[in-house]
N, C-alpha and C positions, 0 to 999 in steps of 0.2 A: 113911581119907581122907588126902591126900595135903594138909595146910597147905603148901603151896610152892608158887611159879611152876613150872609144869611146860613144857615146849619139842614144840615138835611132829615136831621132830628133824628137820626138811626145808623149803626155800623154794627157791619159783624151781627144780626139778628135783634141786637139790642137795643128796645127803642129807649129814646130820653123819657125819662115820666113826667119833666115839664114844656115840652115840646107845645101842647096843646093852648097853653099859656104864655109864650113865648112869642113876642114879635120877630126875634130872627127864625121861627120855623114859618110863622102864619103870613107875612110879610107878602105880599105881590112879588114875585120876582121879577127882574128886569131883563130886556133881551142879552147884556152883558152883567151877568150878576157874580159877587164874588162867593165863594162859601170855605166854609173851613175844609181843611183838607181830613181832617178828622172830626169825632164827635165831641166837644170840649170838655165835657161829660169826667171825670176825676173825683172816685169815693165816694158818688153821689151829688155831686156840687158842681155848679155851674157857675164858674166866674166870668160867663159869660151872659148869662142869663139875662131877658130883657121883658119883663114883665110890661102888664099892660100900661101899668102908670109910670114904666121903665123905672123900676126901683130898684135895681144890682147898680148898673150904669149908674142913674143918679147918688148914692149913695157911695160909691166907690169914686166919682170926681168931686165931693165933697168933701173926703175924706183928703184927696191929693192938694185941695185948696189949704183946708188949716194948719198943712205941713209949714 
């Protein structure tokens, strides 16, 4: 079961270019899964992004720690 907002990696014709890389696209979905109601997708950038070794997320709660 995938606990996360997962992304449907596409809106409006346009896919995300790192969808393919992305644990919130590749993820298992669960019978009750959440997903963004949009593509998070902005300028090209993904602050939502979840790489394989999750390194947006990691790097972005590290960053809230040394505040």
């Amino acid at each position: 079961m995938a606990d996360i907002t997962k992304c449907f990696g596409e809106e409006d014709e346009i896919i995300c270019p790192y969808r393919d890389r992305c644990y919130r696209f590749t993820a298992k979905a669960d019978e009750y899964q959440s997903y963004f109601q949009g593509m998070p997708l902005k300028n090209d950038k993904c602050d939502h992004y979840w790489g394989d070794g999750g390194e947006n997320i990691w790097n972005q709660s590290t960053e809230i720690e040394t505040l």
